[in-house]
KEKE-3310 file (N, C-alpha, C; in steps of 0.2 Angstrom, whole numbers, plus 5000, padded with zeros to 4 digits):
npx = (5300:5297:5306:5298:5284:5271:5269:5260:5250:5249:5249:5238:5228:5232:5227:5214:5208:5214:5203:5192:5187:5180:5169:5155:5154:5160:5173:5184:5195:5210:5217:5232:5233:5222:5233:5243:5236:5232:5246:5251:5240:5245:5261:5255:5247:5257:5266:5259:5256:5269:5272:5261:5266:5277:5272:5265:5275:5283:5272:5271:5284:5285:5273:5279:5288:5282:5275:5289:5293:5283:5282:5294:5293:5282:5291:5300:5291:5286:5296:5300:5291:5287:5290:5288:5293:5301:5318:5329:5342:5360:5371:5385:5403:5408:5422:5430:5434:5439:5443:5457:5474:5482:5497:5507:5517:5514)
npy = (5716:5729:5746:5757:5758:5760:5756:5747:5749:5761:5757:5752:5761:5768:5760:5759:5774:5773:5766:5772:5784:5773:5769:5772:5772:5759:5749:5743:5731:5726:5710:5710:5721:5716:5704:5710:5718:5711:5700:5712:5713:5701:5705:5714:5706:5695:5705:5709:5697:5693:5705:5702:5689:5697:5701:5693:5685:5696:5698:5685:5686:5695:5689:5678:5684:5688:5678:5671:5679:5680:5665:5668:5676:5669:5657:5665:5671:5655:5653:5662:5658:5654:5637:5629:5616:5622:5628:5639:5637:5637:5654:5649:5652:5647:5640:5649:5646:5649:5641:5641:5637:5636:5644:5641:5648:5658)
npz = (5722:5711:5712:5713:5722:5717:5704:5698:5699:5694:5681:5679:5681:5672:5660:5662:5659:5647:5640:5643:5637:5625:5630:5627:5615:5611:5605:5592:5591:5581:5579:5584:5593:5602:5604:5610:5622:5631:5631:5640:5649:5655:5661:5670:5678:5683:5690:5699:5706:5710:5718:5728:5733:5740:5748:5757:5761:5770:5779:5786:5792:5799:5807:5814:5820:5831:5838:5842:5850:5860:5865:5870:5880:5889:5893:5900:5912:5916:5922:5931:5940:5958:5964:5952:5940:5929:5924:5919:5909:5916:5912:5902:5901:5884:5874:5862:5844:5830:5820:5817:5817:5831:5840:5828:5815:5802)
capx = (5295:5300:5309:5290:5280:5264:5272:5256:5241:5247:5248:5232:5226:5231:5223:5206:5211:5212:5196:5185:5185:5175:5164:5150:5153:5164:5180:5185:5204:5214:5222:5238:5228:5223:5238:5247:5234:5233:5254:5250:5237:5251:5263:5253:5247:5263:5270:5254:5258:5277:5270:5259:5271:5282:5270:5263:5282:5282:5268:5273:5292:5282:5270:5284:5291:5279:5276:5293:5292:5277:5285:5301:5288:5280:5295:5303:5284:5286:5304:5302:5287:5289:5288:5288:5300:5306:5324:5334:5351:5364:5374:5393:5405:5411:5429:5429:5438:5438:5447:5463:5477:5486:5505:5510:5520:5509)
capy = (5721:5737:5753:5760:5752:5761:5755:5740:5751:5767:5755:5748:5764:5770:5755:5760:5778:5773:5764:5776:5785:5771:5766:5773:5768:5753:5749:5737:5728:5720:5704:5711:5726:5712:5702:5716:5720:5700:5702:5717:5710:5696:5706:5715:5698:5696:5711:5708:5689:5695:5709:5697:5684:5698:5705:5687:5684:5700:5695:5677:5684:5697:5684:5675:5686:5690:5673:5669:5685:5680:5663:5671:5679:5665:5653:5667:5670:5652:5651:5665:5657:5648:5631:5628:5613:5626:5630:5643:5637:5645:5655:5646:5653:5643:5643:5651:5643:5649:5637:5642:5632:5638:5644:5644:5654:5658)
capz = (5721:5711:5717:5713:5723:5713:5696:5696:5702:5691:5673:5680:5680:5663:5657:5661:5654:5639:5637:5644:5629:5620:5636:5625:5607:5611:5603:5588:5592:5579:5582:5583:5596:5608:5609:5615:5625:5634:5635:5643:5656:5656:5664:5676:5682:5684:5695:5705:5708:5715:5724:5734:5736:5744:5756:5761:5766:5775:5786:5788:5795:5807:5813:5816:5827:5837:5841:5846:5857:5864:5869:5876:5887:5893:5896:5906:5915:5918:5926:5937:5947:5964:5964:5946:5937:5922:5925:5913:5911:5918:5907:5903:5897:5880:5871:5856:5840:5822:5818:5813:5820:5835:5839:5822:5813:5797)
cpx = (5299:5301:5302:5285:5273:5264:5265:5248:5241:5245:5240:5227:5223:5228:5216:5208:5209:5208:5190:5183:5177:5170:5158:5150:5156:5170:5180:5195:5205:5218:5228:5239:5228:5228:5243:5245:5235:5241:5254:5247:5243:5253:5261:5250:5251:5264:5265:5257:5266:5275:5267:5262:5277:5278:5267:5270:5283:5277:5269:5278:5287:5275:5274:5288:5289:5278:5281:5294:5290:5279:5291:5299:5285:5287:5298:5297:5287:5290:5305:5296:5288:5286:5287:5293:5304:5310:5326:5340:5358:5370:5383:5394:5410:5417:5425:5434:5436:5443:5452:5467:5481:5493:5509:5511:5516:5513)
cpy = (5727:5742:5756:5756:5754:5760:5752:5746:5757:5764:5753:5756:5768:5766:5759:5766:5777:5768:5768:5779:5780:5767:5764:5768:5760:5754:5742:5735:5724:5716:5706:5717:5720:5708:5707:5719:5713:5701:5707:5715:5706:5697:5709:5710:5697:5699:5709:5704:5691:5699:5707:5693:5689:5701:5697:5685:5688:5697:5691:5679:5689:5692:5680:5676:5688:5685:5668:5675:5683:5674:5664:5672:5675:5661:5659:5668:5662:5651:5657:5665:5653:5642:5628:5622:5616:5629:5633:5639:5640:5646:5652:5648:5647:5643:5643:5651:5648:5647:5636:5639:5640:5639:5644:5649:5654:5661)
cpz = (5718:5716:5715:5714:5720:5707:5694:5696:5696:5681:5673:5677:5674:5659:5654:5656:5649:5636:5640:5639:5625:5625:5631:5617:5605:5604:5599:5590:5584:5582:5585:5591:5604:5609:5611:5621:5632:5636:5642:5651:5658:5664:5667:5680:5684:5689:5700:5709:5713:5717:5731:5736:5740:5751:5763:5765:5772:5781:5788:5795:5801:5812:5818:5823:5832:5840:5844:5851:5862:5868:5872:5882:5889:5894:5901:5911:5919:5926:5932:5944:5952:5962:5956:5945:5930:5925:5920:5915:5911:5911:5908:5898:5891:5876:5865:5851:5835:5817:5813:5820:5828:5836:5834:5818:5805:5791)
residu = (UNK:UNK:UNK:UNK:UNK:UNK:UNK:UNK:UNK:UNK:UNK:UNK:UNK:UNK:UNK:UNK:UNK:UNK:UNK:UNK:UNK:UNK:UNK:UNK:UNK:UNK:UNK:UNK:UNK:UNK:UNK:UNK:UNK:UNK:UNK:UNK:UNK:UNK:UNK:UNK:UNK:UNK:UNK:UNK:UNK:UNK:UNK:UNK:UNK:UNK:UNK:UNK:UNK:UNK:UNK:UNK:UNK:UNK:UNK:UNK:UNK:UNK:UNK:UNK:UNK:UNK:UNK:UNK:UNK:UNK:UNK:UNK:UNK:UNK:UNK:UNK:UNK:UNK:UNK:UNK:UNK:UNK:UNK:UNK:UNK:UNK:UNK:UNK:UNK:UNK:UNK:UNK:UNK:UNK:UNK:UNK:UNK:UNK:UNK:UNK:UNK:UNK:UNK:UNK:UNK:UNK)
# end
């Protein structure tokens, strides 16, 4: 996304802008007029398209987390009712490597 997140909405804006002017009498393009204008749309097509693609992600990762919250919260719910078969398992502690050799002189 750009460092301006209003970059899409403000060009969108000037767009219009600068066809209000010929609302009434309308406007003649040269070839050369409209493919720049088409580039133009292009790239805001564009910026849009990667803007949604990062807030869809956004929402994706926060659903995401609420619903492994949500199961945290039920598994522990589970485990802390009488009579239940769900067991947490108990915490052990595990050696800890980073796998550099031992006792050697380096």
């Amino acid at each position: 996304m750009s460092k301006n997140i209003y970059e899409l909405s403000d060009q969108l804006f000037q767009l219009r802008r600068d066809f209000l002017p010929h609302e009434i009498g309308g406007v003649f393009l040269s070839a050369e007029r409209v493919r720049q204008l088409t580039d133009g749309l292009m790239n805001l097509g564009q910026a849009a398209l990667k803007e949604a693609h990062e807030i869809s992600r956004h929402r994706w990762n926060l659903q995401a987390q609420a619903e492994r919250d949500l199961d945290g919260e039920r598994i522990a719910e589970l485990a802390s009712q009488p009579g239940t078969n769900v067991r947490l398992f108990p915490i052990v502690p595990r050696p800890f490597s980073d796998g550099r050799p031992k006792g050697g002189a380096a």
